[in-house]
C-alpha positions as MATLAB code, in Angstrom:
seq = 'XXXXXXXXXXXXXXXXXXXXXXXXXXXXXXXXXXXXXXXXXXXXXXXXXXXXXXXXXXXXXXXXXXXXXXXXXXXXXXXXXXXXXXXXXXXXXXXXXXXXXXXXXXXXXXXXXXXXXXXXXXXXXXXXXXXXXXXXXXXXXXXXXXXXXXXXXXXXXXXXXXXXXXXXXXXXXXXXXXXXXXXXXXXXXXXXXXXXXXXXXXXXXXXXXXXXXXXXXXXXXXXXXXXXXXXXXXX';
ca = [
       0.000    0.000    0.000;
       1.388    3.811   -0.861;
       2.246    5.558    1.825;
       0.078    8.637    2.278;
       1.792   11.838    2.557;
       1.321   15.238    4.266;
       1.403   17.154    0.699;
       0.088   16.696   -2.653;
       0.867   18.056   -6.081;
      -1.399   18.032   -8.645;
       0.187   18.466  -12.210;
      -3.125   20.395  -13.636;
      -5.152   22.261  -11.178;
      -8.785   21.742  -11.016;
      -9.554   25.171   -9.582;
     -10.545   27.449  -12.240;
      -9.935   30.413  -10.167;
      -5.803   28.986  -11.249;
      -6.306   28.425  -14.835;
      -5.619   25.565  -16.840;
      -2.231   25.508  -17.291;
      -1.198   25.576  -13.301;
      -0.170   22.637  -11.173;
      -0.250   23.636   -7.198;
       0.848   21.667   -4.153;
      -1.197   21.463   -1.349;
      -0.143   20.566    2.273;
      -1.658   20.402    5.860;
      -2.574   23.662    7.274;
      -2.884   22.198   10.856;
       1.097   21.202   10.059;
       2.553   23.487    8.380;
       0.804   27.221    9.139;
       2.143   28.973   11.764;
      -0.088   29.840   15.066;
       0.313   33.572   14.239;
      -1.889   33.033   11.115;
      -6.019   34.610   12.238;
      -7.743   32.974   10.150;
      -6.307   28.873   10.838;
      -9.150   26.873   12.276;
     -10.921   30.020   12.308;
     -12.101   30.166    8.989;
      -9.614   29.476    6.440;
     -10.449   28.843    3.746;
      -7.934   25.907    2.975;
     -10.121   24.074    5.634;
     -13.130   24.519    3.983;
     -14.981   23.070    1.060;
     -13.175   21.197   -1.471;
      -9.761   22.511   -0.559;
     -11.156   21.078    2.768;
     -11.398   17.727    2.025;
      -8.007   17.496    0.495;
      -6.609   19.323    4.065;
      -8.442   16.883    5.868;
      -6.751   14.074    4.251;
      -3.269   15.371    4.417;
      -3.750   16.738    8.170;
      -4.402   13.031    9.063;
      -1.325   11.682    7.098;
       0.947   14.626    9.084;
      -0.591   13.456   12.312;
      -0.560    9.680   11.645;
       3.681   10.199   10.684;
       4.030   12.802   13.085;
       5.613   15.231   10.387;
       7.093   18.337   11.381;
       7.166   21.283    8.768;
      10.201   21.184    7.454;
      10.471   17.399    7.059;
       7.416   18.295    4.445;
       8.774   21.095    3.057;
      11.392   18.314    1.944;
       8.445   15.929    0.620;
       7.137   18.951   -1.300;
      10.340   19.851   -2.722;
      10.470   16.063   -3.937;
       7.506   15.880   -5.291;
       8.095   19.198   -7.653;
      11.297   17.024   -8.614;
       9.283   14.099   -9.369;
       6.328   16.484  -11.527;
       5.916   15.213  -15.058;
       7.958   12.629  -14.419;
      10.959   14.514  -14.007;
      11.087   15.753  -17.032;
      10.584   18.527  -19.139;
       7.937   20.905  -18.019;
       5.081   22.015  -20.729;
       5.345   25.824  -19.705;
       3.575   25.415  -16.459;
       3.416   27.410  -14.205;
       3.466   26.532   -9.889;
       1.104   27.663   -7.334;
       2.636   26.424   -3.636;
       0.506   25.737   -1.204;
      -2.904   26.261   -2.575;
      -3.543   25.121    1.792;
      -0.355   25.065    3.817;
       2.863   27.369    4.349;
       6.482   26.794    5.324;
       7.625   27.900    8.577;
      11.371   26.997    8.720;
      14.633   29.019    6.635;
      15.891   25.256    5.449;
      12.153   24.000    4.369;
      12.329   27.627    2.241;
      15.620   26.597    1.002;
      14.480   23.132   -0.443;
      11.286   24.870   -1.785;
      13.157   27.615   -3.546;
      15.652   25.190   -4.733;
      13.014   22.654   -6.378;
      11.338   25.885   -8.097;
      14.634   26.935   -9.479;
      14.666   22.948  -11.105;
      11.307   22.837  -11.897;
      11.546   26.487  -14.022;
      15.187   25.206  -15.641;
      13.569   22.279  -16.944;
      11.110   24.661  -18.444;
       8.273   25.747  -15.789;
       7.319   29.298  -15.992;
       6.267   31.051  -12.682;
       6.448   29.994   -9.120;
       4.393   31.301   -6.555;
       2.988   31.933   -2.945;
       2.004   33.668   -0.073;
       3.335   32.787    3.679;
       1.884   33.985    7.307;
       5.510   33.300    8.159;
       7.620   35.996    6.312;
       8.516   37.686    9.635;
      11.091   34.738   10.309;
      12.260   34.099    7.025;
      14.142   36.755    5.241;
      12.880   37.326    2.026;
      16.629   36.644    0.102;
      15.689   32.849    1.125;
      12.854   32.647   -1.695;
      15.174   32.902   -4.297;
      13.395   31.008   -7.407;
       9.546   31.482   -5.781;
       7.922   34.856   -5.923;
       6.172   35.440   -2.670;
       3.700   38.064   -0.983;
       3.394   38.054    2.622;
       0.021   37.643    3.881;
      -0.500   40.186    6.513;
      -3.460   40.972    9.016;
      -3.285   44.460    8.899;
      -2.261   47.420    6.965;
       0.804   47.799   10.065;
       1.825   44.706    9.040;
       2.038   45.450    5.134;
       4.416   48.194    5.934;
       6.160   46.031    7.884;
       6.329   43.536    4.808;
       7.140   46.176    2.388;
       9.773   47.490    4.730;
      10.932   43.762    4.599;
      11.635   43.380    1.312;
       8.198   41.809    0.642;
       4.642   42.500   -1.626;
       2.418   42.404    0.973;
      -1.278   40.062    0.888;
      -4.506   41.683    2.509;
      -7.628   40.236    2.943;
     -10.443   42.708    3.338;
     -14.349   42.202    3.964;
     -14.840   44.182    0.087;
     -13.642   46.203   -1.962;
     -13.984   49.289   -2.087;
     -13.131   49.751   -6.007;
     -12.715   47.723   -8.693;
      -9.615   49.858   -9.556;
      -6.648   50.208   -7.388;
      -7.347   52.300   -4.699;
      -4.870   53.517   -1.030;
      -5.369   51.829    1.978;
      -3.905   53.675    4.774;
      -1.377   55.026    2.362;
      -0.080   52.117    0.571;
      -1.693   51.065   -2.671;
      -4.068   48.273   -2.922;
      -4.706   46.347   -6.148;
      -7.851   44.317   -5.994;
      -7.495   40.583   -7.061;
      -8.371   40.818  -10.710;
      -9.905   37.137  -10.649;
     -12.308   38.266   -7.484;
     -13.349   41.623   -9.944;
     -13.158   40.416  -13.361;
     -13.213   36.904  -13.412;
      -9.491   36.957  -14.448;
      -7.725   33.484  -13.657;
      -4.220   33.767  -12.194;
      -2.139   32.291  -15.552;
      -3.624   35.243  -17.379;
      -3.119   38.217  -14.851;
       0.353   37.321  -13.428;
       0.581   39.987  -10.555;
       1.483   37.438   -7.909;
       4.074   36.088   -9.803;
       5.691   39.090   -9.924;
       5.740   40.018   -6.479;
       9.059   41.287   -6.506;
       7.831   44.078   -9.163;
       4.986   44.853   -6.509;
       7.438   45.192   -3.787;
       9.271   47.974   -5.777;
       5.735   49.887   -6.368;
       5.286   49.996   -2.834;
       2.063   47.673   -3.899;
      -0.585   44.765   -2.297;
      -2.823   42.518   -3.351;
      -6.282   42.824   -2.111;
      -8.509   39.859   -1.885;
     -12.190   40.153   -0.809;
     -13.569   37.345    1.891;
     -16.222   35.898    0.441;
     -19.227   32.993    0.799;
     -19.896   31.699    4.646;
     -16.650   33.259    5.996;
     -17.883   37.225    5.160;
     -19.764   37.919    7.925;
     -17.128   35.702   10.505;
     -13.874   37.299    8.867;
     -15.556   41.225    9.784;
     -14.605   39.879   13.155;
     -11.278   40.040   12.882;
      -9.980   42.637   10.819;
      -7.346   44.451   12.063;
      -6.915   47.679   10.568;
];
């Protein structure tokens, strides 16, 4: 019988909000998200509907191996080695961690270092977004481009300050357009406006461009979580 892991890649995402040409990983938030993170068993989306299942399923694999985070953020890094069979890559690109994060500086090393493969052997972009940015210097993520998901706009200028594009969910938009949020400038998540899937707008994969406009990435909560999420904001 396979072993069942912690993490899961699948080589052509079934979530349109992705695209079609997008594989993603997925790993167990109750694992690998760090406590600091509001919204994790509060919430998250990654632990609810059919992202949920697949959590469920690799939560119980972390817990039944006892796997820590960076021991899979070494199974993820294989199993980007292993994508299309090792071999060339048909100019995909690489969501990480559709659910999950990393938490450790060595688990970013091994993820950055299995992006860097998977783009030589032809995969366009890699990206992400980690409630753990504070501990891992952004120079780490060489080979991923990755926005910092923050729970407040103190905390984006904290990220920006850091090197990073910064991540903010808010309860709506206020514009379709990109509008200032206490002074830095928001970009609503063209996807959650326009219907725009993420192979065709690109913005999070070039997070380091973002970074240098002094730029975030809005997202909207949406669906059962609205009304729970208006809880927590942190302005």
């Amino acid at each position: 019988m396979k072993k069942k892991l912690p993490v899961l890649l699948s080589e052509k995402s079934s979530n349109k909000k992705l695209g079609k040409k997008i594989a993603a990983t997925y790993a167990s938030v109750e694992a690998t998200c760090p406590s600091t993170c509001k919204l994790k068993n509060n919430g998250c989306y990654a632990q609810l509907g059919f992202v949920g299942i697949h959590n469920s399923r690799l939560t119980k694999a972390a817990k039944k191996g006892r796997y820590n985070s960076l021991q899979i953020s070494k199974m993820e890094a294989k199993l980007i080695d292993e994508s299309f069979k090792g071999g060339a890559v048909p100019g995909t690109s690489l969501r990480l961690h559709v659910s999950g994060d990393v938490r450790t500086q060595n688990g970013v090393r091994h993820l950055a270092a299995a992006a860097r493969r998977f783009k030589a052997r032809g995969g366009n972009k890699v990206w992400t977004y980690s409630h753990a940015w504070k501990k891992l210097p952004k120079p780490l993520w060489d080979g991923i481009s990755v926005l910092a998901s923050v729970d407040s706009t103190k905390e984006a200028a904290e990220a920006l300050a850091a090197g990073y594009a910064p991540a903010f969910v808010v309860p709506e938009f206020e514009s379709e357009k990109a509008y200032m949020v206490d002074g830095i400038k928001g970009i609503p998540c063209p996807e959650q406006t326009r219907g725009v899937p993420c192979e065709d707008c690109g913005l999070c994969m070039n997070a380091d461009l973002l970074a240098k406009n002094q730029s975030m990435i809005l997202f909207a909560i949406h669906g059962a979580r609205k009304d729970k999420f208006k809880l927590n904001v942190v302005r």
